[in-house]
N, C-alpha and C positions, 0 to 999 in steps of 0.2 A: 504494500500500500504506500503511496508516495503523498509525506507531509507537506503542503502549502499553505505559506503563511502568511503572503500579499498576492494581488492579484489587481490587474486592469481591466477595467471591464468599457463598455460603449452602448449607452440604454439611450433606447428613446419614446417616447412616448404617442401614442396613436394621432393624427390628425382629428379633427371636428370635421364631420360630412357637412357638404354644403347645403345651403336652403334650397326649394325645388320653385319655379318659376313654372303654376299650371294656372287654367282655371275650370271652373266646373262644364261638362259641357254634359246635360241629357236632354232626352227627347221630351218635348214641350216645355224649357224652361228657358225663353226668349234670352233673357240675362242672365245667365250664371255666376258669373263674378269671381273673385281670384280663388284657389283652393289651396294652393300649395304648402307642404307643409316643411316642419323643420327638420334639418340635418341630427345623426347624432353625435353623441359625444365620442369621442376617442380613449382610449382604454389608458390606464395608467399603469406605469410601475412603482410596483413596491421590494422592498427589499425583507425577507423575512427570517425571522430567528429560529432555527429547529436544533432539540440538546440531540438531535439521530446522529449530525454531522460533527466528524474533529477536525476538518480538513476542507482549503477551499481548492482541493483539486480540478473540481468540475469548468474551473472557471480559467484553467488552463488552457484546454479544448476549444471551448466556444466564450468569445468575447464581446460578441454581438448581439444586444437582445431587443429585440421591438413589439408594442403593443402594435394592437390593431387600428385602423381607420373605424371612426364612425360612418354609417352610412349615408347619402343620401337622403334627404327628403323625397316624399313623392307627394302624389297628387290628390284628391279628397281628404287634406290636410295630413296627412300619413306621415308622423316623425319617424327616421330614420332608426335604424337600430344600434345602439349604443354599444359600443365592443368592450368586449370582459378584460378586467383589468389581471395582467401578468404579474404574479409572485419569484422573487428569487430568494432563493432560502439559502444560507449562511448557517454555519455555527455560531453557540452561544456566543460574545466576546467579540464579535467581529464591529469594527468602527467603519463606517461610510464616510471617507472624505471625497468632495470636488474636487477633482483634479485642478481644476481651471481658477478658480478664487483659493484652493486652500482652506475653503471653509468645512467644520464639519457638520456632516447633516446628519447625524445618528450615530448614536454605541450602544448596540445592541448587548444587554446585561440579560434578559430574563427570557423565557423559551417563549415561541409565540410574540413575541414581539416585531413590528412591523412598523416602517416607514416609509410614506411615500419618496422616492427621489427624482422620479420626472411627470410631470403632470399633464394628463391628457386633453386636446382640445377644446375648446366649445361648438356645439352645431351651429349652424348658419341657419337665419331666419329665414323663412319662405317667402311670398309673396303676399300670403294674406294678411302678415304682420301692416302690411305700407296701405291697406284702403283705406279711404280717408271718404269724405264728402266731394271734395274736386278730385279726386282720383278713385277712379272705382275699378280701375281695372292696371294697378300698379303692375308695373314690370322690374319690378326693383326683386332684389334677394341679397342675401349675405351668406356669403365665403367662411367654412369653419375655420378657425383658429386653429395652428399649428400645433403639434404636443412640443415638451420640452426635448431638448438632447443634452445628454450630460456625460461627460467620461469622469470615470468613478473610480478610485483606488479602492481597492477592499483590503483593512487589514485585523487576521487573527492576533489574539490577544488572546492566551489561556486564563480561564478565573480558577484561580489559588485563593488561598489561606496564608499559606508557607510557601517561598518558592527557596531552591537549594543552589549554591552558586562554591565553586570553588576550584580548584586548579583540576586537570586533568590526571584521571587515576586517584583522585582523593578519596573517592567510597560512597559517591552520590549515589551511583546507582545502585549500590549493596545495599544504603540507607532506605531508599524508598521501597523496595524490597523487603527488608526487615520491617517496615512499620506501616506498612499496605500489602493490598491484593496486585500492585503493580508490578510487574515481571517483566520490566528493561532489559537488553542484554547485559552481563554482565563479562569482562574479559581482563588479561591482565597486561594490557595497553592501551597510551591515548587514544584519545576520541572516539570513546568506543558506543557512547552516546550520541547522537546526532541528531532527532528533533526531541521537542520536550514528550516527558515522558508524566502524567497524571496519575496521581492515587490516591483514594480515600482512604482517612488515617481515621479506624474505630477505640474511641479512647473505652467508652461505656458503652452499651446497649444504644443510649439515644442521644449519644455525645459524636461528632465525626469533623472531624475538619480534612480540606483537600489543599496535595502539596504535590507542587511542580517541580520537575528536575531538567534543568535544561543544559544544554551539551558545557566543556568544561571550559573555562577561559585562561588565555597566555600572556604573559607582559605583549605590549602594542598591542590587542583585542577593541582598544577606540579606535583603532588604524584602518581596522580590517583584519587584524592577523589571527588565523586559527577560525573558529566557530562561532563562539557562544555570542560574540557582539551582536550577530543576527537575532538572535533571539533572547538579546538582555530585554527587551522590550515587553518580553511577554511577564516581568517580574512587577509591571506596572500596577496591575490590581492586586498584587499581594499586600496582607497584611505585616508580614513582617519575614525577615531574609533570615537563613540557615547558612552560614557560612562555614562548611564545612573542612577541616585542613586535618592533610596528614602528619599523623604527631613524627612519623619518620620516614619522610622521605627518600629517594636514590639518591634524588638530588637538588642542593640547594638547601635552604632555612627556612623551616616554618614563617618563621617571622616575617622573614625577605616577602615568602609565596604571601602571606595577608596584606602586607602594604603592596605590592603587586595589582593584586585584587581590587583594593581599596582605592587603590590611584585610579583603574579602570573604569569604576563604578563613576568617581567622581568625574572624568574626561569623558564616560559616556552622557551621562544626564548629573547635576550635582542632586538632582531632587530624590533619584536612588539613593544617590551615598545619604540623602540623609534620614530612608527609612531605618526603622532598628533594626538592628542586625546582631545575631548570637554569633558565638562562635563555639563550634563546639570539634574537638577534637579525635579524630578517627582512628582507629588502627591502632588502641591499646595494648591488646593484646600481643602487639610484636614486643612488647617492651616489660619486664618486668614491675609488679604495680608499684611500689614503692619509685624507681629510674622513669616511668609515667608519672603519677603524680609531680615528681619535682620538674621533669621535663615540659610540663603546661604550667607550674607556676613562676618558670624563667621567662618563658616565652609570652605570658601575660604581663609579668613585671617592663618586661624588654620594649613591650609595644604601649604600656601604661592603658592597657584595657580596662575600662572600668563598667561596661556591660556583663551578660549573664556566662558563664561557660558550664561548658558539658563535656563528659571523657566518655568514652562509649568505644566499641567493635560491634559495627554492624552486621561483619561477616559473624561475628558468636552471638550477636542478640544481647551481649553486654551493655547495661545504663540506658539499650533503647526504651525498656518501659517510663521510665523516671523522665528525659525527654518526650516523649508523647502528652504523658499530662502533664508537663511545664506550656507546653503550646495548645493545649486543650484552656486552659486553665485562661494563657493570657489572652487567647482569642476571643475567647466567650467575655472575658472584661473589657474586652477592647469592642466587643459587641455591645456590651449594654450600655459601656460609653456613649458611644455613638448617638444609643438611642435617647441619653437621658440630657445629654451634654450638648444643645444645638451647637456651640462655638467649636468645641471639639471635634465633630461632625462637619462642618463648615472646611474648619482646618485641614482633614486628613483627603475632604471630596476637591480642595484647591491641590494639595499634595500632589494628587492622583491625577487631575488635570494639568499641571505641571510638569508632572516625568513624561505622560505620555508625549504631549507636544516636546517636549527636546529627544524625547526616542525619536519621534516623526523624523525632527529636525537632521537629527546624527546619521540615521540610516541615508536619507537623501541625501546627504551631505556625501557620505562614504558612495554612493551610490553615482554620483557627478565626477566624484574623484573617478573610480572605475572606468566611466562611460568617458572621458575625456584620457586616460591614458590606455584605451581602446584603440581611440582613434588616433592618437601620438605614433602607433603603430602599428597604424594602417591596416589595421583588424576587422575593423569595423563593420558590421554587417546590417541588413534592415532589418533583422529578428531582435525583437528588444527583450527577449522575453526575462535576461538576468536583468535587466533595469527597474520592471515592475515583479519578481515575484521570486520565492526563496522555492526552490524545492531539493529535496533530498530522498531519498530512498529508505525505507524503513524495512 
């Protein structure tokens, strides 16, 4: 199955049939008079939200989509038939931006959700609209109004709880794994992750929160380098980040690998760097506990971390119960926050509006960089399709 997570798409919306120009004409009725009736209306597009879909492959294929023309008016005043307005169905998370202003016209958060993005014509008046007293036998009508055209960016955005970020080979995908029904591959070399990967985390019976794992990221990753910058974007609707490090490395410093990271987050959008972030540390079990325990509290002293930390082995299932309800725990607080606290709410819904627009911003940006050192050599071809859309093979 192949993951997509922008896409360009070219909608447009049905024409207004025009007014019909009759008049009545039967047997013994000397004067008849105009009859003509109205065009109809033109169909419209919508864009719609279904939780069936994870992926906007479909939109790979075919880029072109059109409602229908209303019809015709006709004659004994007969309105024209008004054409059914076309659905395009998306996953959960996906955001509608205009290509052409930049504006967004929709972020689809909830299933069944639906927004018009090009608006269908109006019908055209017939002739019986213009009779008047000096004019009783008008010859006038009106021309339906045009539908809308719009080129559309479509981009997925996974909804998480927890999203998990951390250098490649650190244990992300063991972790989601160990604390979901998600079954990533799992391997014992880079990138062995490549799109996100989703799982429901059951803390109690009627407790669950969902966590994203997305591919690993490399020093220069705001450059373009490596993977995961493609898809830091998708950590926009998390509530809070899982930064995951291995307590021993091949190679390199723990330490070195978090500010790495950290510098990343903040070169990619700074409004990421400044969701909360744990840290918690992987791969205990390579290390004897007492040489672990002191091994994470250099490593915290060193960085002057003053957030939460956690020691675990997600390959043995070590310390993952204890982390599970530490994020059960602060989500459900960070939920009823929300609900009780308008300014708090205010604050974390501008947060979230904030990262996404500078992801927008950064992916375009890297995305101009590409499409211009394309063309520097002379590569350049008229298939754009790496300009608007990520795909990778799963």
């Amino acid at each position: 199955m192949q993951f997509v997570d922008e896409a360009t798409i070219d909608v447009r919306a049905g024409n207004g049939g025009h007014g019909c120009l009759s008049f009545r004409r039967e047997k013994y009725v000397e004067f008849g008079g105009p009859d003509g009736g109205d065009g109809g209306a033109g169909g419209h597009v919508y864009v719609l939200a279904d939780s069936n879909l994870n992926t906007l492959v479909d939109y790979r294929y075919e880029r072109s989509y059109k409602a229908r023309n209303g019809e015709p008016g006709k004659g004994r005043q007969m309105t024209g038939k008004s054409a059914e307005d076309i659905y395009l169905k998306v996953p959960v998370g996906t955001t509608v931006v205009d290509l052409d202003t930049d504006e967004v016209l929709a972020d689809l958060t909830r299933d069944g959700e639906a927004v018009m993005v090009a608006k269908g014509g109006r019908g055209g008046l017939g002739n019986v609209h213009f009779k008047s007293s000096v004019n009783q036998a008008p010859r006038k009508t009106t021309n339906g109004t045009p539908g809308e055209v719009r080129r559309l960016r479509l981009e997925l955005k996974v909804l998480a709880d927890v999203g998990l970020l951390g250098m490649p080979n650190a244990g992300k995908s063991t972790l989601i794994r160990a604390i979901s029904a998600a079954k990533p591959k799992v391997a014992d070399y880079p990138f062995t992750t490549l799109v996100p990967n989703l799982g429901v985390v059951k803390a109690d019976r009627y407790r669950s929160f969902v966590v994203a794992d997305i591919p690993g990221l490399i020093e220069g990753a705001a450059e373009g380098a490596g993977l995961g910058i493609r898809f830091l974007k998708h950590l926009a609707r998390t509530r809070l980040l899982l930064h995951v490090v291995d307590i021993a490395p091949l190679d390199g410093e723990p330490a070195d690998q978090i500010d790495a990271i950290a510098d990343e987050l903040d070169r990619f959008s700074p409004a990421l760097a400044e969701q909360e972030r744990w840290l918690v540390f992987n791969k205990i079990d390579l290390l004897p506990d007492q040489e672990a325990a002191e091994r994470v509290e250099e490593i915290v002293a060193e960085l002057g971390w003053e957030g939460p930390v956690f020691r675990l082995s997600a390959a043995a299932g070590v310390g993952c119960e204890e982390l599970v309800y530490a994020l059960m725990n602060a989500i459900e607080e960070r939920r009823l926050r929300e609900k009780e606290d308008p300014e708090y709410a205010a604050e974390q819904r501008s947060l979230r509006e904030r990262l996404e627009q500078e992801a927008r911003e950064k992916i375009q940006e890297i995305k101009r960089v590409n499409r211009a050192a394309r063309d520097n050599d002379d590569n350049d071809d008229d298939d754009d399709d790496h300009d608007v859309e990520i795909v990778y093979e799963r």
